[in-house]
N, C-alpha and C positions, 0 to 999 in steps of 0.2 A: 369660417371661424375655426382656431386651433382646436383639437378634441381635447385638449387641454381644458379649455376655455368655458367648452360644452357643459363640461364635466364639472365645472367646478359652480355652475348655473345652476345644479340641479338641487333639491330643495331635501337634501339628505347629508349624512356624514357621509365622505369616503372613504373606501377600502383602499389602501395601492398596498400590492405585493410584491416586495424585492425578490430575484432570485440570480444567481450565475448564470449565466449560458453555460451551454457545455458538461452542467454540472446536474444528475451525480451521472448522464454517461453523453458522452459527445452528441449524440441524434435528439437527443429530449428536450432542446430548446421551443420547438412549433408546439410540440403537448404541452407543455405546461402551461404555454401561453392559451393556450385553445381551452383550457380543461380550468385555469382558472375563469374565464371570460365565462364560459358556461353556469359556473357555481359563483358568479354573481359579484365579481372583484371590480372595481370602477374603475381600476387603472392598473401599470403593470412598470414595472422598473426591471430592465434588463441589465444586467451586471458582466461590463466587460471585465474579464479577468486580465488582472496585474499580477507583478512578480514582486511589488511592494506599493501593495495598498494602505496606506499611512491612516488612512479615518475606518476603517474593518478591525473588527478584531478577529478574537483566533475563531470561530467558528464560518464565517465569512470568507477570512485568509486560507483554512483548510480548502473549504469547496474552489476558491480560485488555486490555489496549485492543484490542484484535482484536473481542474477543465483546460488548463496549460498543460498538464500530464497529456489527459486527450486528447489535444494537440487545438483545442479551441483560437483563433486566432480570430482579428479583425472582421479580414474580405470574410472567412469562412461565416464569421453572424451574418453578414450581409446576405449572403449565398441563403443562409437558413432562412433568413428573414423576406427572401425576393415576393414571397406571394402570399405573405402574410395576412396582409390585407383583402384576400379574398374569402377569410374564414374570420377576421377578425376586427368588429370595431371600437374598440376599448379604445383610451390614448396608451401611448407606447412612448416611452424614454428611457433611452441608455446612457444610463449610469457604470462614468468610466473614469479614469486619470487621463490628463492631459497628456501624458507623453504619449503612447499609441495612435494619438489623434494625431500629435503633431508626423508622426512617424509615417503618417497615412497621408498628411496633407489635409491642414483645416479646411478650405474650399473643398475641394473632393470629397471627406468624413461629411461634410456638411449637405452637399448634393446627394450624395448618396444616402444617407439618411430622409432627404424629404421624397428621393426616387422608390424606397421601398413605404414611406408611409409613420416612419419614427414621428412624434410629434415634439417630445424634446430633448435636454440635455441634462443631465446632473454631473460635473466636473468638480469634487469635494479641493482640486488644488487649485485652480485658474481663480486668481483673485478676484472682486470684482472690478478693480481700476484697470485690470489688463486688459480684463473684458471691456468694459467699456468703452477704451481707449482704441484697443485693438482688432477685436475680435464681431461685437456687438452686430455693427452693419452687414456684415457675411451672415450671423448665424437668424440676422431676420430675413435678410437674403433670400431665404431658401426655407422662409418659416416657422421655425424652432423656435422652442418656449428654454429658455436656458434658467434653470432653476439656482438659487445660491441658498448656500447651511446658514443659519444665525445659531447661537450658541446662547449659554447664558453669561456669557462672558461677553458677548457682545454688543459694543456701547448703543447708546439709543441713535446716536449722532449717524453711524456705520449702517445699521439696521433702516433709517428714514433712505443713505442713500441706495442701498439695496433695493431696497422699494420702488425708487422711484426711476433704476435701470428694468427691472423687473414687470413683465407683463404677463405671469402666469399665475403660480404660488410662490410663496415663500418658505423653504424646508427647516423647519423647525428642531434641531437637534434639543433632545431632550435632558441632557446634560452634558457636560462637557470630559466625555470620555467619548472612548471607538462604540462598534456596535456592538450588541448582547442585548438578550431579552432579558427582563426583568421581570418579577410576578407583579409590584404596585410601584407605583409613585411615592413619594412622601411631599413635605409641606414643603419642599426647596423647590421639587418641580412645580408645583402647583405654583407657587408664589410668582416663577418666572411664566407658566400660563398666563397667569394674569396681569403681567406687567406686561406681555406682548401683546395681549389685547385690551391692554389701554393705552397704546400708542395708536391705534384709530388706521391702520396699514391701509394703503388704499389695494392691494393683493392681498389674497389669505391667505390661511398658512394651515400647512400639514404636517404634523408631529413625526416624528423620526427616530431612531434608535429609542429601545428598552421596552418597545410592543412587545406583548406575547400573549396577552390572552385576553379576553373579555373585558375584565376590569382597567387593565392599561390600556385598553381600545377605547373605554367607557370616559376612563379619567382623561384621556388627552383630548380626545373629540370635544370634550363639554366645552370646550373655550376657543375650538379650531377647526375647519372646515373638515377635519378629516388625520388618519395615522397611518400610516408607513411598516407592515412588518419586512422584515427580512430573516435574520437570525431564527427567531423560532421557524419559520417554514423551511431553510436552509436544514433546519435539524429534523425538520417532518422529511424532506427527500431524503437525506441519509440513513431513517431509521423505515421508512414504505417504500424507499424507490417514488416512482410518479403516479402511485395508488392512492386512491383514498384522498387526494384532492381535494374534497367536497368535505369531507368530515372535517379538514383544518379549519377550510373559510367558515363552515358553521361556527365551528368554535370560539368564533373572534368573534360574529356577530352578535 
């Protein structure tokens, strides 16, 4: 079974922590994976860096020109990534824009991903009709859990058939802006919590954008298998460096 899968069987909210590769210094990609795994994270979202990330905002957008500064590239995550799975068994997905992938070669991106141990995909531009149409057969091919955004703009009609391409989670964007932490929710998000959990999804769903601390961990989880930071830890490496780890994921929990 996918660690995907595993993971999402298990009888607790989860944790997934977004972060860049490459970011905030070119080598720090294997620590942060390791040192979150340690301090108790269920899952991990690897952030290929773009030169135009269209669903990021500027906190995000900075760390990816940061890790392209570095010279972070494709093969080189791979390269970081080759023996990752000897220190780590968390699920692991990389979260990227299509064009790099396509630049790489979707079969190939896709082998190589299940050769070092990746379990799936977050691609915020690959439609789901493209996927499905196109894509779909290669990327179970070889394994991969391929995750799609729902928004709250997104009809019920769209969302059922998302669901039923869909054999992992369902990535719950928390509103329909890029990313940034928020300190709470109000009645708009909660309202769209609740209208995605009375659509009955036979996948769950994990909240996304506007995590950052406790109470937005607290508020999205109540109606969802689990929440998604990125941004505010993006902002914990640039003010610790890859310190103090532990003291973040505390703080969420």
């Amino acid at each position: 079974m996918n660690r995907i899968n595993t993971a999402l069987e298990q009888d607790k909210k989860l944790l997934s922590i977004y972060f860049t590769a490459g970011y905030p210094s070119l080598n720090d990609t294997e620590k942060i994976i390791q040192d979150l795994e340690k301090n108790g994270v269920d899952m991990i979202e690897i952030g290929l860096p773009f030169s135009d990330p269209l669903a990021d905002g500027p906190t995000i957008q900075e760390s990816s020109t940061i890790a392209l500064k570095n010279g972070m590239t494709t093969q080189l995550l791979f390269e970081q990534l080759k023996d990752i799975r000897k220190s780590v068994n968390i699920p692991l997905i990389i979260m990227g824009y299509f064009n790099p992938m396509m630049q790489y070669g979707i079969e190939a991106f896709c082998a190589k991903c299940q050769e070092i141990g990746i379990d799936g995909l977050i691609i915020p531009d690959l439609p789901v009709n493209e996927y499905h149409e196109h894509y779909q057969e290669t990327f179970e091919k070889y394994g991969l859990i391929n995750v799609f955004l729902i928004t709250p703009q997104t009809s019920d009609k769209r969302i059922r058939f998302i669901d039923s391409v869909s054999n992992g989670f369902i990535y719950m964007v928390s509103s329909a802006s890029t990313t940034g932490a928020k300190s709470t929710f109000g009645d708009t998000q909660q309202q769209y919590f609740e209208r995605i959990e009375a659509l009955g999804l036979k996948n769950q769903q994990i909240v996304g954008f506007g995590i950052s601390n406790n109470e937005t961990f607290t508020q999205a989880t109540k109606t969802t298998k689990g929440a998604i930071i990125g941004s505010a830890f993006i902002k914990h490496l640039t003010k610790n460096g890859t310190d103090n780890i532990g003291d973040f994921v505390k703080s969420i929990r």
